[in-house]
C-alpha positions, 0 to 999 in steps of 0.5 A: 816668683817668691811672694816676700811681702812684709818679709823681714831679714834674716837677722830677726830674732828666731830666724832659722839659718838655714832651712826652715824650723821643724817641730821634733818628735816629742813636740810633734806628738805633744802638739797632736795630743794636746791640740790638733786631737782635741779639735777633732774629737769636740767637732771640727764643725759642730761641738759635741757637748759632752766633749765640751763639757769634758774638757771644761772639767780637765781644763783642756785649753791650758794644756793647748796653751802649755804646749804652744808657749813652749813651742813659741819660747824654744823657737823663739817665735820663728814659725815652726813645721809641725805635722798635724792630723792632716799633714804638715802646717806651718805654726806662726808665732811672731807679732809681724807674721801674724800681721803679714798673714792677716795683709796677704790677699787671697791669691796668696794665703787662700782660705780654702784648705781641703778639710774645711772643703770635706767638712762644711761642704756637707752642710753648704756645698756652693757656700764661701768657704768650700769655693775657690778662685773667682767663683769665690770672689762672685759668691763672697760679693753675694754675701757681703750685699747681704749682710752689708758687711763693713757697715756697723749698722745693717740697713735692716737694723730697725726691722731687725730690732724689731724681731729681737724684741718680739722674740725675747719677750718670752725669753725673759718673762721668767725668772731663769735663763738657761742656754736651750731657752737662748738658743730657740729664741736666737734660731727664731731669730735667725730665720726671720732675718735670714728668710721671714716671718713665714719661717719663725716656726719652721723647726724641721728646716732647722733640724736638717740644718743641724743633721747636715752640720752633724755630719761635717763633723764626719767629712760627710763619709759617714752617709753621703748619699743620706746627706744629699739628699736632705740638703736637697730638701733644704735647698727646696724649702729655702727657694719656697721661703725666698720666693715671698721674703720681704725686702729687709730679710737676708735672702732678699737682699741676696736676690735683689740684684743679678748675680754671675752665673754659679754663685747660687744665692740660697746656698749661701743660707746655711752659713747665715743661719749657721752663723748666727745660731752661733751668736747664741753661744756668743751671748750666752757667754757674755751673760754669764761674764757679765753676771760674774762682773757687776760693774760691767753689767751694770754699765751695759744694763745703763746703755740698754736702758738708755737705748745707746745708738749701736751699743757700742759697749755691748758690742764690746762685752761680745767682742770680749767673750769672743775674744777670751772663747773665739767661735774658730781658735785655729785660723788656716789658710794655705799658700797659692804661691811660694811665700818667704817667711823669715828668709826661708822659702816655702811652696805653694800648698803649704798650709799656715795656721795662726793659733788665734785663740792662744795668742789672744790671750797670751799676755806677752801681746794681750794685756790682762789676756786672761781678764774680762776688760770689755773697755780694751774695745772701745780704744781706737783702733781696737776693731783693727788690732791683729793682736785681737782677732776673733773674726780674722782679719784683712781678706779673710775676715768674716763679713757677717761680724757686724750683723752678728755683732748688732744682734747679739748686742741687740739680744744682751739689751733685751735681757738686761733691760728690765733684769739683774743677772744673778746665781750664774753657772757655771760660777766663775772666780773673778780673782783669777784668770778665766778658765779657757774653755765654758761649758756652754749647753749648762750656761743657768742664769737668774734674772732678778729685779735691777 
C-alpha cells in the first residue's frame, strides 16, 4: 500500500504531471562534480585535513550551494532524481518535504542506507547506525538510557562538570589555544565520561579508534582482515574498562539494566567517543566565531561567569556554529515502502536526501542564513524548528544532542571564564557572509585578560 502521510496535491507548485522529475545530464554531472565528489574525496566518515584545508581555500561550499539553488529554482522545489556516486537519490527541496522526511517513522524512511553500513561498520560494526529493524530498535533503547537522551541535563551533569573542569585546567593556562590542544583535552574528556577516570591516559585506545575510523573512509576494503582484528582488541580494552566503571560513566549506564539478546552494549562506545571527539570541532568553531563577535562573547562570557543553569545561550552559540558548519551536511535515509511525494509514486528502496547544510543556510528559509545570530535559538520552539536542523529531526534525530550540547557549553565556559578570546584564525569578515567551510585543524586563538 502507497504510504502517502502529509502528501499534498498535485496542484502544488513544482509538482511534476507526470512521472517523477529527473536531473539532466548537465545537472547530473554538476551535481556529482560539486557535491557528492567533494564528500568522498574529504571522507565520508573521517575529514582528511588537507582536503579541508583545500576546500576552505577554494570555497568548495559555494559551488555545492550554486548548483543545488539551481537545481531548486528550475524545478521549482519539486523533489529531483539525480544519480549520485552511489546511484540514484531522490533530491528534497520544499519546506514541507522536508518536514514530512523528518515526521515519517523508521519503517518508512529508514536510516540505514547501505554506504553508511560499509563505512561506519568498521569502526562500529553492531552500533545504530549499521543495524536495522528491531535489533536497531533494542540497541538505540541502549543509547538512549545511556545518554539519557531527550533530557536537557544528563543525570550525570555534576560528575560531568567536574571532569570538564579538571581537564580544561591545563588547556587554559597559557596564552594560545589552538585546535590539537582542544581536541586532547576533549578526548580525555571523552573517555572518562564514556569509560572512567582509568581510561583519561589510555592514547593507544584512542589511536585504534581513529585507525578504524580512517578506514571507514575505504568501506573497510582497503585491509579488512587488519581491521578485524584491531576492533577486537578494542572490544577487549573496552569490556576491561566497563568492568570497574563508576556508576555516572556512560558505559555503566548501559550496563545498568538487562538488555535483549545481540544488542551488545560496549559496541555502542565507539559512536559515543566517536561523537564527542567531534564536539572538539564543534567548539573550536564556536570559539573562533565568538572571538570575531565581541558582544556575543561577551554576553557568553556573563553566563559562564555567573554559572547560568545549562547555559542556555552557549548552548545556543554551538547550536549556531553547527548550524552555520553541520558535522553531517547531507541527511539520507532510504524508503521501507513505496511512498508518495508530490503525487508521484516511489519504490521501496529509493534513497531520499535532504541537503541539510544548503537549506539551512538558504535565506529563502533561514533569516540571515549566512550570519552568526546565536539568539535565533533561544525562540521558542527553535529546538524543533525543521528549517534548522543539524541533529535531525524526529525518529532519526541523534540522541546524544544534548550530552553534546552540555559538554561543549561546558568546555566554551571553561575557556571564557577567566579569558578574553582575541587574534583568532583563520580571520573571519563579519561584514559579510560567513565562508561556508573552516579550516578547523589551524583553528589559533589568544586568550587575553577580560
Amino acid at each position: 500500500m502507497t504510504h502517502s502521510t502529509e502528501t499534498r496535491e498535485a496542484t502544488r507548485p513544482g509538482t511534476p504531471p507526470h512521472g517523477p522529475v529527473r536531473a539532466g545530464l548537465a545537472e547530473t554531472v554538476r551535481f556529482m562534480a560539486t557535491h557528492t565528489l567533494p564528500v568522498f574525496v574529504r571522507g565520508v566518515a573521517s575529514p582528511r585535513p588537507g582536503v579541508v584545508a583545500l576546500y576552505s581555500r577554494v570555497n568548495q561550499p559555494g559551488w555545492s550551494s550554486a548548483t543545488l539553488r539551481a537545481m531548486k529554482t528550475r524545478h521549482r522545489g519539486a523533489p529531483v532524481m539525480v544519480r549520485a556516486l552511489s546511484g540514484e537519490m531522490l533530491v528534497l527541496f520544499d519546506e514541507e518535504d522536508i518536514a514530512r522526511f523528518f515526521a515519517e517513522p523508521m519503517d518508512v524512511l529508514a536510516m540505514d542506507a547501505k554506504d553508511k553500513a560499509d563505512s561506519l561498520g568498521v569502526f562500529e560494526p553492531t552500533g545504530v547506525l549499521c543495524s536495522h529493524g528491531r535489533l536497531r530498535e533494542d540497541r538505540r533503547e541502549v543509547n538512549d538510557r545511556a545518554l539519557a537522551a531527550g533530557q536537557p541535563l544528563h543525570p550525570a551533569c555534576a560528575e560531568y562538570q567536574g571532569i570538564v573542569e579538571e581537564e580544561c585546567r591545563p588547556l587554559t593556562a597559557g596564552t594560545i589555544l589552538d585546535f590539537p590542544r582542544l581536541r586532547a583535552a576533549v578526548a580525555r574528556i571523552a573517555r572518562r565520561v564514556a569509560l572512567g577516570d582509568a581510561a583519561a591516559e589510555d592514547e593507544e585506545l584512542w589511536s585504534w579508534l581513529m585507525t578504524l575510523l580512517g578506514q571507514a573512509n575505504w568501506m573497510g576494503r582497503s585491509r579488512p582482515q587488519a581491521n578485524r582484528a584491531l576492533y577486537g582488541r578494542v572490544e577487549a580494552r573496552l569490556a576491561r574498562y566497563a568492568a570497574g566503571a563508576a556508576p555516572h560513566t556512560l558505559v555503566a549506564r548501559a550496563l545498568s539494566a538487562p538488555s535483549p539478546e545481540g544488542t551488545d552494549p560496549l559496541g555502542q562506545i565507539p559512536h559515543w567517543l566517536l561523537a564527542t571527539d567531534v564536539c572538539a570541532t564543534a567548539i573550536a568553531r564556536t570559539l573562533l566565531l565568538l572571538a570575531a563577535h565581541p558582544a556575543e562573547q561577551a554576553e557568553a562570557r556573563a553566563e559562564a561567569v555567573a554559572g547560568t543553569r545549562g547555559l542556555p545561550r552557549l548552548r545556543a552559540c554551538v547550536q549556531e556554529s553547527v548550524r552555520l558548519y553541520p558535522i553531517v551536511p547531507d541527511l539520507v535515509r532510504v524508503t521501507r515502502a513505496e511512498t508518495e511525494w508530490r503525487g508521484v509514486r516511489y519504490p521501496a528502496g529509493t534513497t531520499v536526501l535532504v541537503p541539510i547544510g544548503f537549506h539551512q543556510r538558504d535565506p529563502e528559509r533561514v533569516p540571515g542564513g549566512h550570519l552568526f545570530a546565536p539568539a535565533r535559538w533561544l525562540a521558542p520552539g527553535a529546538d524543533q524548528d525543521t528549517r534548522m536542523a543539524p541533529f535531525s529531526q524526529g525518529a532519526g534525530r541523534c540522541p546524544g544532542d544534548l550530552l553534546g550540547l552540555l559538554l561543549s557549553s561546558l568546555v566554551c565556559a571553561e575557556v571564557l571564564r577567566g579569558n578574553r578570546l582575541t587574534g583568532a584564525r583563520p580571520a573571519l569578515d563579519t561584514g559579510r557572509p560567513l565562508p561556508g567551510i573552516v579550516d578547523t585543524a589551524g583553528i589559533r586563538l589568544r586568550l587575553g585578560r577580560p
